[in-house]
BADOTI-683463 format. One line per 5 residues: number of its first residue (from 1); their letters; for each residue x, y, z of N, C-alpha, C, CB. Coordinates in nm, 2 decimals, decimal comma. Glycine has a CB too. Example, Ala and Ser with C-alpha at 12.3 -4.5 7.8 and 13.67 -1.06 7.14 Angstrom:
<kolvexs>
1) AS) 1,32 -0,57 0,78 1,23 -0,45 0,78 1,32 -0,33 0,78 1,13 -0,45 0,90 ~ 1,28 -0,22 0,71 1,37 -0,11 0,71 1,29 0,00 0,79 1,41 -0,06 0,57
</kolvexs>
This chain:
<kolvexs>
1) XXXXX) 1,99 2,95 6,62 1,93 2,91 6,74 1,79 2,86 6,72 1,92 3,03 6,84 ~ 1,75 2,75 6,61 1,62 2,73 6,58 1,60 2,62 6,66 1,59 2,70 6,44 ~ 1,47 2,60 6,63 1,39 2,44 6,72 1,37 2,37 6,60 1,20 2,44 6,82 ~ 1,46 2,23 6,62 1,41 2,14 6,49 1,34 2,01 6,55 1,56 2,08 6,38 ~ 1,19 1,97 6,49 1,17 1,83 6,55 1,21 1,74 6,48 1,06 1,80 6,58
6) XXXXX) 1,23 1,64 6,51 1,31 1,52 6,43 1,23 1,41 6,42 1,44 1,48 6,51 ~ 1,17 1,41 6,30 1,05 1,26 6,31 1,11 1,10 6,34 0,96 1,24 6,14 ~ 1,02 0,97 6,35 1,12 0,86 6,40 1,20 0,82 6,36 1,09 0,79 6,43 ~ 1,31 0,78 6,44 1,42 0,80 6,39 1,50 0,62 6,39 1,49 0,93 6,48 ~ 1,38 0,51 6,50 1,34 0,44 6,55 1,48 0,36 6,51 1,21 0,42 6,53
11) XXXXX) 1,58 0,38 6,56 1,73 0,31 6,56 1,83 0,29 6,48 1,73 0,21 6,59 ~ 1,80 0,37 6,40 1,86 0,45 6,29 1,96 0,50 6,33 1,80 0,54 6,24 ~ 2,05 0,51 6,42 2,17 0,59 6,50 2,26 0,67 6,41 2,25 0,49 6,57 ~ 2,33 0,61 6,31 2,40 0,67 6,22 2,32 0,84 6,19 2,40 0,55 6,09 ~ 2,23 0,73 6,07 2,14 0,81 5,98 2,08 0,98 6,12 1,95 0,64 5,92
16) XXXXX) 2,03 0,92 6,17 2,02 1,06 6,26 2,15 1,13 6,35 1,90 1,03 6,38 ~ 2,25 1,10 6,38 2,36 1,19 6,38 2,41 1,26 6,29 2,44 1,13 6,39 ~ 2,43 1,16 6,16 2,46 1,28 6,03 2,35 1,38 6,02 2,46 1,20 5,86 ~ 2,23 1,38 6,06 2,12 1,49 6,00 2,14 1,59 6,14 1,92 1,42 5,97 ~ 2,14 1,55 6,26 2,19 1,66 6,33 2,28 1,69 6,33 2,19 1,68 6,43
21) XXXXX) 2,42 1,64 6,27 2,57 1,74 6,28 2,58 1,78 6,15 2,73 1,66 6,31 ~ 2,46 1,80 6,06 2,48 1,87 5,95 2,41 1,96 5,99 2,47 1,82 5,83 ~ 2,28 1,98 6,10 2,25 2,11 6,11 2,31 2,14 6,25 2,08 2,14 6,09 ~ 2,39 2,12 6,33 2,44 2,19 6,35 2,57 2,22 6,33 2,42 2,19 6,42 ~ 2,66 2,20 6,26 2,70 2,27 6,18 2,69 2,45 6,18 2,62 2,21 6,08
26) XXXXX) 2,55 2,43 6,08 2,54 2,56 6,00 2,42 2,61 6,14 2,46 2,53 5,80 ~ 2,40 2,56 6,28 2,36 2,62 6,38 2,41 2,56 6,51 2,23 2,62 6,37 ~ 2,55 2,61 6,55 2,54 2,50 6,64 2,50 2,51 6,77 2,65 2,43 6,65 ~ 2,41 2,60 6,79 2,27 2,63 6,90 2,17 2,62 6,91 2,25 2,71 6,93 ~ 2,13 2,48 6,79 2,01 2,46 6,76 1,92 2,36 6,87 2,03 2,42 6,63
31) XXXXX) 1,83 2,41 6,87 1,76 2,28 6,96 1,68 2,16 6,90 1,66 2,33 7,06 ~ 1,66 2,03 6,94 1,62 1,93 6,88 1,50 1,87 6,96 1,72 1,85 6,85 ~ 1,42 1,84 6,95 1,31 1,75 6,96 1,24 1,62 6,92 1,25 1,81 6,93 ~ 1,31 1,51 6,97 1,29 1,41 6,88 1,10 1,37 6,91 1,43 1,27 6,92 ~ 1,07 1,34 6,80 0,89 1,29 6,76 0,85 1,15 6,83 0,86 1,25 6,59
36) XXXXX) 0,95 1,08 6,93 0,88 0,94 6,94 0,90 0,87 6,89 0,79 0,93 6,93 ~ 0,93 0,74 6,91 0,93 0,63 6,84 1,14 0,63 6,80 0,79 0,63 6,69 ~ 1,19 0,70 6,87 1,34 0,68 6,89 1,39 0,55 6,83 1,38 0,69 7,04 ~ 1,38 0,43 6,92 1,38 0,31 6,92 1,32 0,22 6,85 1,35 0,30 6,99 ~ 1,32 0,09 6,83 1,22 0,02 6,75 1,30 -0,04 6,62 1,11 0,13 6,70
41) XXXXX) 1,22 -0,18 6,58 1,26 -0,16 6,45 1,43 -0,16 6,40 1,18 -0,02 6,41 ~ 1,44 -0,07 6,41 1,61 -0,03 6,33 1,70 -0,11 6,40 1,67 0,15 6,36 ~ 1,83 -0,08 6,37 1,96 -0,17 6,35 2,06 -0,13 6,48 2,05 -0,14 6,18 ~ 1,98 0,00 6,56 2,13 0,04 6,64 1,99 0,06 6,81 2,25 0,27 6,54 ~ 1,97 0,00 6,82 1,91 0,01 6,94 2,00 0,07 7,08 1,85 -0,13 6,97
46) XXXXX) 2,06 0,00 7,10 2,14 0,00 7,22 2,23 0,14 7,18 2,23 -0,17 7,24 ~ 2,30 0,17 7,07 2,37 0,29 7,01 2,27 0,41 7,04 2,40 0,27 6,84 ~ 2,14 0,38 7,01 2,01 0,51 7,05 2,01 0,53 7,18 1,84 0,48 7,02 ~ 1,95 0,45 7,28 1,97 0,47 7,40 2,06 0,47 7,46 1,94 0,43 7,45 ~ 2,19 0,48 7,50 2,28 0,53 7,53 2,29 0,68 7,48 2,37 0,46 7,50
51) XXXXX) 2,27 0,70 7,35 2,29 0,87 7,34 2,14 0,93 7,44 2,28 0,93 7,12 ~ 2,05 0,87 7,38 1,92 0,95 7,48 1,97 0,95 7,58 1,78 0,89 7,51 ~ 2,03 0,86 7,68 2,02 0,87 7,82 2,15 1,00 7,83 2,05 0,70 7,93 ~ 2,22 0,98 7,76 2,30 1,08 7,78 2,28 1,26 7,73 2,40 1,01 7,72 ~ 2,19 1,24 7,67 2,20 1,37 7,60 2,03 1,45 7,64 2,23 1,34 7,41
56) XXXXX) 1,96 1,36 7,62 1,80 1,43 7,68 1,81 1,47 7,79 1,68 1,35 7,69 ~ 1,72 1,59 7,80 1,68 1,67 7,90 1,56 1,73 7,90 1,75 1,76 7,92 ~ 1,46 1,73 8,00 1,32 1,81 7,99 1,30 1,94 7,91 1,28 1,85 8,13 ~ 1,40 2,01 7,92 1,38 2,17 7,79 1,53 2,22 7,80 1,23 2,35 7,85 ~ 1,61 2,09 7,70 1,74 2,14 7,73 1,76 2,14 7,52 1,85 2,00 7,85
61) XXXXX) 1,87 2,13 7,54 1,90 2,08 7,39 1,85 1,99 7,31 2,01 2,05 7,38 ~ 1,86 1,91 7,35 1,78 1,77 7,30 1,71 1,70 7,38 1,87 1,68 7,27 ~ 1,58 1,73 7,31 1,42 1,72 7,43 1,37 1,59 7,31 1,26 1,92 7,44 ~ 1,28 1,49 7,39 1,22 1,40 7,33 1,06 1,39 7,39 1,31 1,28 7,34 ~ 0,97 1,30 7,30 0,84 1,26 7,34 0,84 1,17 7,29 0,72 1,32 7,32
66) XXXXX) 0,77 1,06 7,38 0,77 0,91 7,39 0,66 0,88 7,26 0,72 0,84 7,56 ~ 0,69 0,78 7,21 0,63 0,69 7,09 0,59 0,58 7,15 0,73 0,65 6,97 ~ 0,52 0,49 7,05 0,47 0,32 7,10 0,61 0,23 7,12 0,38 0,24 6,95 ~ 0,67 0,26 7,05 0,81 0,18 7,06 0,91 0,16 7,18 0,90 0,24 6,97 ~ 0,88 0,29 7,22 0,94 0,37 7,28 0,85 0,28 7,44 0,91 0,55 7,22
71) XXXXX) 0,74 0,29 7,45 0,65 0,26 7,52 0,66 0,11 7,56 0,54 0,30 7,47 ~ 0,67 0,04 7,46 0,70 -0,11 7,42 0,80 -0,10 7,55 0,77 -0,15 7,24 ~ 0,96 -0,06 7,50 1,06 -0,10 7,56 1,00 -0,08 7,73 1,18 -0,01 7,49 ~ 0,95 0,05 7,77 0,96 0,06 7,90 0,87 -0,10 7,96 0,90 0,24 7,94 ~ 0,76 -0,14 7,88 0,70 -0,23 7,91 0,78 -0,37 7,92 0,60 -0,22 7,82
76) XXXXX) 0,88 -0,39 7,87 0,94 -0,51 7,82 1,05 -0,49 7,93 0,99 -0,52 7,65 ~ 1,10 -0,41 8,00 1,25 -0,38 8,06 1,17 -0,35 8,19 1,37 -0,24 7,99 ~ 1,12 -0,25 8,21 1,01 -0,18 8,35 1,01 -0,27 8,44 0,83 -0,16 8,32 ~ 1,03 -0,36 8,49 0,97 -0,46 8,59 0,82 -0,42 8,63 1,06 -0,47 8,71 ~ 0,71 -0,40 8,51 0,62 -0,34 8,60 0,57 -0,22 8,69 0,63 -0,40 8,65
81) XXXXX) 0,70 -0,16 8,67 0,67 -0,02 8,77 0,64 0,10 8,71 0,80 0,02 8,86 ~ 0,61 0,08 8,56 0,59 0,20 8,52 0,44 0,21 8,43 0,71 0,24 8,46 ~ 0,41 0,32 8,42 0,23 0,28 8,33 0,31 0,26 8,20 0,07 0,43 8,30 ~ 0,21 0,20 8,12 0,26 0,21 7,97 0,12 0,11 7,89 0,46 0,12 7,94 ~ 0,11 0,21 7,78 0,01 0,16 7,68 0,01 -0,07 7,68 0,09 0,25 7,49
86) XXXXX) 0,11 -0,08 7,70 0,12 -0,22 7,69 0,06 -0,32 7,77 0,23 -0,26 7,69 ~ 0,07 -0,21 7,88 -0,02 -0,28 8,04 -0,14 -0,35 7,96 -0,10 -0,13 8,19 ~ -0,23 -0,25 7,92 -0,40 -0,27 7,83 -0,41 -0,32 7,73 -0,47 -0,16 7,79 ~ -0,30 -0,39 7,65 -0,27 -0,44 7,53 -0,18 -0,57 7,49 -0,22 -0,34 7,48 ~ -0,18 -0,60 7,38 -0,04 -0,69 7,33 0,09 -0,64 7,37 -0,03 -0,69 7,18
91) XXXXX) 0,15 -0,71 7,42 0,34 -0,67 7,46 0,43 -0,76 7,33 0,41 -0,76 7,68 ~ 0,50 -0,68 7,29 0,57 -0,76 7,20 0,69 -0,78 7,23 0,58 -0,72 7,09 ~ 0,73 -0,88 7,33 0,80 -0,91 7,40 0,92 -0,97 7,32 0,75 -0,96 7,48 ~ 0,89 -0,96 7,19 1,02 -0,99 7,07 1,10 -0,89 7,05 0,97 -1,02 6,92 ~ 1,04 -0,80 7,06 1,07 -0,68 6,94 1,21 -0,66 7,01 0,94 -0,50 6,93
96) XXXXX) 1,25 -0,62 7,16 1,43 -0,58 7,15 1,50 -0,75 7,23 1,48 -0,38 7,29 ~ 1,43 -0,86 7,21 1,50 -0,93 7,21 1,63 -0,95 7,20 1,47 -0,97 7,16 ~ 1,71 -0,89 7,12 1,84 -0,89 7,01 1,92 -0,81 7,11 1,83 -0,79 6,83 ~ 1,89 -0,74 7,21 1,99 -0,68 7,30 2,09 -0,75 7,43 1,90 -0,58 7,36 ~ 2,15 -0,68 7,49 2,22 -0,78 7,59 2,15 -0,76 7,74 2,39 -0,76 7,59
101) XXXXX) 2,15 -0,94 7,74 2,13 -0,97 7,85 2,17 -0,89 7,96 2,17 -1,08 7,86 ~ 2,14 -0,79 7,97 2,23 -0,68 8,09 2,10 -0,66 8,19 2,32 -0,49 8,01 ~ 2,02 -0,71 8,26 1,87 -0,66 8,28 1,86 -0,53 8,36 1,79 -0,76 8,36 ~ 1,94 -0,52 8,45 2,00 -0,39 8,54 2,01 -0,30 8,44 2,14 -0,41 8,61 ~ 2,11 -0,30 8,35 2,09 -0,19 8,24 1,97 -0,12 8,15 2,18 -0,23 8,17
106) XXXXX) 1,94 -0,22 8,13 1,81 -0,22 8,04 1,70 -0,14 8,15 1,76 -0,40 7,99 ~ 1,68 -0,19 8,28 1,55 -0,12 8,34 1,65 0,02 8,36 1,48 -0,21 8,51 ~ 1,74 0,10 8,37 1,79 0,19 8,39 1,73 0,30 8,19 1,97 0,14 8,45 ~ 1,77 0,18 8,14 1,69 0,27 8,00 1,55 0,28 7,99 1,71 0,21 7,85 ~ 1,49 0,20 8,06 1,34 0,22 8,10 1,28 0,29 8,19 1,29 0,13 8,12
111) XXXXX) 1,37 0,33 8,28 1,33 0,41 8,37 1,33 0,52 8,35 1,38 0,40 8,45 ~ 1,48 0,58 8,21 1,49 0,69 8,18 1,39 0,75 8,05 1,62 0,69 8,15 ~ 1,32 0,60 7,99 1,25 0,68 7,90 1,11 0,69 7,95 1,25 0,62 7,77 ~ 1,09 0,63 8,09 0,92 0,65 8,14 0,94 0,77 8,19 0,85 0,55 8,27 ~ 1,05 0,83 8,21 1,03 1,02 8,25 1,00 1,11 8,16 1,15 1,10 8,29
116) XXXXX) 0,99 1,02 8,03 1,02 1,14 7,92 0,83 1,21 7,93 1,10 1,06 7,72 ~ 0,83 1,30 7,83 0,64 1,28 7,85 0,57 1,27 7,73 0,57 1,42 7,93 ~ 0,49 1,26 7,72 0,39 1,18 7,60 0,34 1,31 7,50 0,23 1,09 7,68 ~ 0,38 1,44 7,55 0,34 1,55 7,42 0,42 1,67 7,50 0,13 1,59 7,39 ~ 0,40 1,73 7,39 0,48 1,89 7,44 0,40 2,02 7,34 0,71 1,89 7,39
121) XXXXX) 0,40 2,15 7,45 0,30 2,24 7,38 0,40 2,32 7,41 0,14 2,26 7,43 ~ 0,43 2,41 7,28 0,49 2,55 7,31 0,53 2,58 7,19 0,60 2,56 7,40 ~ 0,59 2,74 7,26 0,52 2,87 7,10 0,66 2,89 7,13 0,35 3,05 7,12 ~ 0,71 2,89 6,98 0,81 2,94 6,90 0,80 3,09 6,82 0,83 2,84 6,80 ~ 0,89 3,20 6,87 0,85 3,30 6,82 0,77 3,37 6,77 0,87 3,30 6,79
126) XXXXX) 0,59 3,33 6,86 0,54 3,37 6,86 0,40 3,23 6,79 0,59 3,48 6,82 ~ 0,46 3,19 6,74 0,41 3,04 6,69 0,36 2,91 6,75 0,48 3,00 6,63 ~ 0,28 2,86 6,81 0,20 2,83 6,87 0,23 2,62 6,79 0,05 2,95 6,86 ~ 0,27 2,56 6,88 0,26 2,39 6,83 0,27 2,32 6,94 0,39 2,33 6,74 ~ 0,17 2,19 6,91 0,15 2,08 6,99 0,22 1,96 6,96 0,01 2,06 6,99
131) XXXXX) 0,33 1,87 7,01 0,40 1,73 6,95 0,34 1,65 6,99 0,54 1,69 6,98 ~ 0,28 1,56 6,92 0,27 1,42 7,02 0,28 1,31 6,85 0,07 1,40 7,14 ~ 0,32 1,23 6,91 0,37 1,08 6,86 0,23 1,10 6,74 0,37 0,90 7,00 ~ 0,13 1,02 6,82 0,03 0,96 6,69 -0,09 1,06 6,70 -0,05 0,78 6,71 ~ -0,14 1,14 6,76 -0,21 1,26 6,77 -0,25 1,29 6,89 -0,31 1,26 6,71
136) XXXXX) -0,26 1,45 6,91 -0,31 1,52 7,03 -0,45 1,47 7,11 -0,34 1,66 6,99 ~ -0,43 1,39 7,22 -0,58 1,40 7,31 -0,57 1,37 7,47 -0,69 1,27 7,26 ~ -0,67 1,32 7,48 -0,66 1,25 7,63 -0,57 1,16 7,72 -0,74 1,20 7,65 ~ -0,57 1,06 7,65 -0,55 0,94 7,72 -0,41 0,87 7,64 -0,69 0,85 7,71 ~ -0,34 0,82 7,68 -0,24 0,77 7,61 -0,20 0,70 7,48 -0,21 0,71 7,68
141) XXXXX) -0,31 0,62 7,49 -0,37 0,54 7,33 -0,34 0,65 7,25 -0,55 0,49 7,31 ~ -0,43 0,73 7,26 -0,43 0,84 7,13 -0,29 0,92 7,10 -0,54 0,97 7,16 ~ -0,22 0,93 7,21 -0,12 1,05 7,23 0,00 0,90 7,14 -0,09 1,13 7,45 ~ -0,03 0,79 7,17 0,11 0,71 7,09 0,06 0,67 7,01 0,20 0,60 7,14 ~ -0,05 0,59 6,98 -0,08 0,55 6,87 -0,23 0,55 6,77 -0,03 0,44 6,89
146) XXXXX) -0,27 0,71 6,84 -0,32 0,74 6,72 -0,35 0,77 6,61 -0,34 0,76 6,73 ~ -0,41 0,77 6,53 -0,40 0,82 6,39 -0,52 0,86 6,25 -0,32 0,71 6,35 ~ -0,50 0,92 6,19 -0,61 0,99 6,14 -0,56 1,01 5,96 -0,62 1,14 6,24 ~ -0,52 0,90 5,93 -0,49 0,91 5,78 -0,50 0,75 5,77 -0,33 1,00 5,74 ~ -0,61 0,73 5,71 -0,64 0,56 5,67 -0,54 0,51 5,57 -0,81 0,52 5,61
151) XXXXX) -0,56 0,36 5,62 -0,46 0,28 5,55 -0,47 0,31 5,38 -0,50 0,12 5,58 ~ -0,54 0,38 5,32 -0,58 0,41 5,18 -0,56 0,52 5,13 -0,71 0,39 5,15 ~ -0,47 0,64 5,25 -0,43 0,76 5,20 -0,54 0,84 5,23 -0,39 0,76 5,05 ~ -0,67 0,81 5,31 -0,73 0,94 5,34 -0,75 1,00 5,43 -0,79 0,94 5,32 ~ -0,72 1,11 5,49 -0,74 1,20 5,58 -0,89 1,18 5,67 -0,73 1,31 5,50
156) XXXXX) -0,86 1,14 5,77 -0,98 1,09 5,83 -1,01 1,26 5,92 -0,94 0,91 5,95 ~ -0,93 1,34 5,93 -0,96 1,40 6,04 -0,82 1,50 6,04 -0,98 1,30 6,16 ~ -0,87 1,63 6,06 -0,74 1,78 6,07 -0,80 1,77 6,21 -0,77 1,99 5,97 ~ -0,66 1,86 6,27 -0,65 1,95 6,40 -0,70 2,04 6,43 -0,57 1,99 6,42 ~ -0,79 2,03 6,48 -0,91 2,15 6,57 -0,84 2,24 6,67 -1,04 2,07 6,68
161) XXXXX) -0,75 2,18 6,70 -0,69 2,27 6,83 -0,62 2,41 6,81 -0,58 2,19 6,91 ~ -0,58 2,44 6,90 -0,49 2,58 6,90 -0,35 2,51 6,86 -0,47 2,67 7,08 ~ -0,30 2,64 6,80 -0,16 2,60 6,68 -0,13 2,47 6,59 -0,04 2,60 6,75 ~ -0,04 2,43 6,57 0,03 2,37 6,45 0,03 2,19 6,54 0,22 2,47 6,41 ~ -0,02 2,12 6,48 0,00 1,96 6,55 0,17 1,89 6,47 -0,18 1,83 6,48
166) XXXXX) 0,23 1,92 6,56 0,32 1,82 6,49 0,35 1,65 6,53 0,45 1,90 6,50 ~ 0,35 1,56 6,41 0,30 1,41 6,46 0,42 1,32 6,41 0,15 1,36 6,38 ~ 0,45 1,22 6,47 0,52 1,16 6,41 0,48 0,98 6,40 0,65 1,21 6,46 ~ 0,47 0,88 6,41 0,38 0,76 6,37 0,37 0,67 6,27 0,28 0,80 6,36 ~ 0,25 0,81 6,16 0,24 0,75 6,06 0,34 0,78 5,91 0,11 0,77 6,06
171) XXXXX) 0,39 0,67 5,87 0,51 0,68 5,82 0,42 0,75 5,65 0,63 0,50 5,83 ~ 0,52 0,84 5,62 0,49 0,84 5,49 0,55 0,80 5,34 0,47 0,92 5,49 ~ 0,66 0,70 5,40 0,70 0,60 5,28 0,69 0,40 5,37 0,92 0,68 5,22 ~ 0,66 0,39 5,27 0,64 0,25 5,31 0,56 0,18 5,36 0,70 0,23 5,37 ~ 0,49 0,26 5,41 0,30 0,16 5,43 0,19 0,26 5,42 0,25 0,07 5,63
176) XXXXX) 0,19 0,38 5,39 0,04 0,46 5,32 0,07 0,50 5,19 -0,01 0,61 5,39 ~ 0,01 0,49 5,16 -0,01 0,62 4,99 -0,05 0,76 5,07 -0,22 0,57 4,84 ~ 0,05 0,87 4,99 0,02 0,98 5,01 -0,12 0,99 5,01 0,09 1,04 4,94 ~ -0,17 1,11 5,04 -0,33 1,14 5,04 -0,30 1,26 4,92 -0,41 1,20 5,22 ~ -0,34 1,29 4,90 -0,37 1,40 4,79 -0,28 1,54 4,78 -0,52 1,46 4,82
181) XXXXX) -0,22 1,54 4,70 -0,11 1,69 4,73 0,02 1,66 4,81 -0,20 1,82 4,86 ~ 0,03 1,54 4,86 0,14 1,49 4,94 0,19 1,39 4,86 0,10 1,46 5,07 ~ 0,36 1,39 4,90 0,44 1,29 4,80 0,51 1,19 4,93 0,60 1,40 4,68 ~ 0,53 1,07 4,87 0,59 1,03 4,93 0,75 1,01 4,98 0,55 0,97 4,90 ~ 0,75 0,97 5,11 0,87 0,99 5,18 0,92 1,12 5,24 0,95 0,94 5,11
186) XXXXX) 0,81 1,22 5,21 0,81 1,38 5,22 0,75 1,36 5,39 0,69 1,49 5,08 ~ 0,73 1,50 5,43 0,69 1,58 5,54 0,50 1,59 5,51 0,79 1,75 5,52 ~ 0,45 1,54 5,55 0,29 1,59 5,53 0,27 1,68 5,56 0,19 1,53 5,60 ~ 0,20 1,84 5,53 0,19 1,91 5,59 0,03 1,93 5,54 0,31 2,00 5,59 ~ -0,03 1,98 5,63 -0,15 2,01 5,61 -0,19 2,11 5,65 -0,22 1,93 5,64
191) XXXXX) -0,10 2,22 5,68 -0,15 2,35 5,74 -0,16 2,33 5,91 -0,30 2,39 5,67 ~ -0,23 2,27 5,95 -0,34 2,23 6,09 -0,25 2,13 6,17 -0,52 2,15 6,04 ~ -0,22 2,04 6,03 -0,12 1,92 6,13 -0,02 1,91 6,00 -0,20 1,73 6,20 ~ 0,10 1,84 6,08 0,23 1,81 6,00 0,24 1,68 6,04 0,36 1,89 6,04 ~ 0,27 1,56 5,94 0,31 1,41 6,00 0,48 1,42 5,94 0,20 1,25 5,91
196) XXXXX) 0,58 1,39 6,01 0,74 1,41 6,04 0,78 1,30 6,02 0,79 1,45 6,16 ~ 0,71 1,16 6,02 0,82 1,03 6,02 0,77 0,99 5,87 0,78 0,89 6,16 ~ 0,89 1,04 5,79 0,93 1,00 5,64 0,96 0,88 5,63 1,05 1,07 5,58 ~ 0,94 0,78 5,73 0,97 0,64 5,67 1,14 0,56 5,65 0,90 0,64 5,52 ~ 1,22 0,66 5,75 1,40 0,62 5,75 1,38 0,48 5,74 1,51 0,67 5,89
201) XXXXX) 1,33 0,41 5,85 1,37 0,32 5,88 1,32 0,17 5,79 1,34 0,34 6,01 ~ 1,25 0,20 5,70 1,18 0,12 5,57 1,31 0,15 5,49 1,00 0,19 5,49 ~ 1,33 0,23 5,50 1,49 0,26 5,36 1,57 0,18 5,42 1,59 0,45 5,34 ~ 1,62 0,23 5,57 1,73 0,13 5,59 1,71 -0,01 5,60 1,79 0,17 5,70 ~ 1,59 -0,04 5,60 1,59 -0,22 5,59 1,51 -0,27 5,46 1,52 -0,29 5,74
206) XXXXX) 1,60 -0,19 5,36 1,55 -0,26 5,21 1,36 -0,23 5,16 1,57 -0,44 5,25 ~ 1,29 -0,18 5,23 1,19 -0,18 5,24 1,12 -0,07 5,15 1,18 -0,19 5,36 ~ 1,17 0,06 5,12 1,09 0,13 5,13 1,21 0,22 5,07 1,01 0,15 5,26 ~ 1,26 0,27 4,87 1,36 0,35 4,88 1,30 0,51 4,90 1,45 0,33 4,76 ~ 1,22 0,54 4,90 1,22 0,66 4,88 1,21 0,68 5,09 1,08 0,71 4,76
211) XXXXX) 1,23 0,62 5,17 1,20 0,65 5,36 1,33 0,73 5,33 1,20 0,48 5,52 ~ 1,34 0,86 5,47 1,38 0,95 5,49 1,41 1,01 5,61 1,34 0,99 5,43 ~ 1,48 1,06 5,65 1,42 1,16 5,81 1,46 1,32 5,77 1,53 1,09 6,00 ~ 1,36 1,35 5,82 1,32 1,50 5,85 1,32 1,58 5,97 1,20 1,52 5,82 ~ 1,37 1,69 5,94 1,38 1,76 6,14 1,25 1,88 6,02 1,65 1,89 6,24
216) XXXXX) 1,17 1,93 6,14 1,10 2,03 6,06 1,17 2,19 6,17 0,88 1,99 6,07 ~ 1,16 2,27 6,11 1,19 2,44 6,14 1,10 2,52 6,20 1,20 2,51 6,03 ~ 1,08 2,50 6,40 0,98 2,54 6,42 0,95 2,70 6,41 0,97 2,49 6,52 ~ 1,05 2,73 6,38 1,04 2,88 6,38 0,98 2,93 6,20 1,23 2,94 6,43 ~ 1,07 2,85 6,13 1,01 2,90 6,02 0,94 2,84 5,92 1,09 2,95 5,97
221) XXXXX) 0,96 2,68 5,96 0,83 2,56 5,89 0,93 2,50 5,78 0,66 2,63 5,80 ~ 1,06 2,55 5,78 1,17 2,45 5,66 1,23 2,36 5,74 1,31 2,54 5,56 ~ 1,24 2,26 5,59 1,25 2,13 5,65 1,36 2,10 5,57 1,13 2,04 5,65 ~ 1,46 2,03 5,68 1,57 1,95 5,63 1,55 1,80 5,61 1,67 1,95 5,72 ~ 1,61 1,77 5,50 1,65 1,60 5,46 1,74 1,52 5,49 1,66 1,57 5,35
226) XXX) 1,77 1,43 5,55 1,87 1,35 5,54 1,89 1,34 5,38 1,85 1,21 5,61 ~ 1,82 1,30 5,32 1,83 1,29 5,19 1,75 1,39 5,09 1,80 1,16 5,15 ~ 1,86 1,49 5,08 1,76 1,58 4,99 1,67 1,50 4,85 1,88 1,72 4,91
</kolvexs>
């Protein structure tokens, strides 16, 4: 009956089914948390949303927090009706191009992912963690795409707050150098904060062999591999 979060998994569809029906499996009352950034990028877009709309719930089995990607889409499908980091910014109105012309459908996946919410705080067996996409703060910017480990592998900045930051964002195979003590395509853990997105989606598009996905063990801090 553990809490696993699941770093991005960003349309990867396969690749993250096999990693949840192998832990549940060996739990099959486990709960999941996906990190954000679901979407994006990867090969199975339309295969992702459809399972999200079908399977997420606010504090059910399978709970999610919205990513930039994630944010993108509601911006690109939304007709406008919903806030999103993209309002104040570049829209990349390329990025799910590749889907079908269904527009009705598509704002029904945008509608479902502007409900989702942008962080989640809560104590696991006594254990105390904060999720958000690119780090814990105020304002939306920060909560999707902030970040605190420079392009050069260095730690710009730990978690001050109360309990464990778990992040998912900044990838750790395929565009940083580990920082010090940390390997690549692994789990960052730094005590204070944890970065979760191993970089799957660099593996699956030739990019990056050592990318991975990782669910982390909120109860006890072990972490599963897609690829041990």
């Amino acid at each position: 009956m553990a809490t696993y979060a699941i770093g991005d998994v960003h349309a990867c569809f396969d690749q993250f089914i096999t990693l949840k029906n192998r832990i549940e499996a060996k739990d099959p009352e486990a709960t999941f948390i996906l990190m954000g950034d679901a979407i994006g990028k990867g090969p199975q877009d339309l295969e992702m949303l459809e399972w999200l709309k079908a399977h997420i719930t606010p504090s059910g089995k399978y709970q999610m927090i919205l990513g930039n990607h994630d944010d993108n889409f509601i911006e690109v499908f939304g007709r406008g009706q919903f806030e999103t980091l993209a309002k104040h910014t570049k829209t990349d109105d390329k990025e799910f191009a590749h889907l079908p012309n269904r527009p009705d459908e598509m704002f029904e996946y945008a509608k479902f992912l502007a409900s989702q919410p942008l962080s989640k705080v809560l104590t696991v067996q006594g254990k105390s963690y904060v999720l958000a996409h690119g780090w814990y703060g105020p304002d939306r910017k920060t909560l999707l795409t902030g970040r605190k480990i420079s392009k050069d592998g260095h730690v710009l900045e730990h978690f001050q707050g109360e309990g464990k930051l778990l992040l998912g964002h900044t990838p750790t195979s395929g565009k940083f150098p580990p920082p010090a003590g940390m390997e690549t395509g692994k789990v960052w853990d730094f005590g204070t904060e944890a970065y979760l997105d191993c970089g799957l989606v660099f593996n699956i598009l030739g990019q990056a062999p050592l990318g991975n996905l990782a669910a982390y063990t909120l109860e006890t801090g072990e972490i599963h591999y897609l690829w041990p």
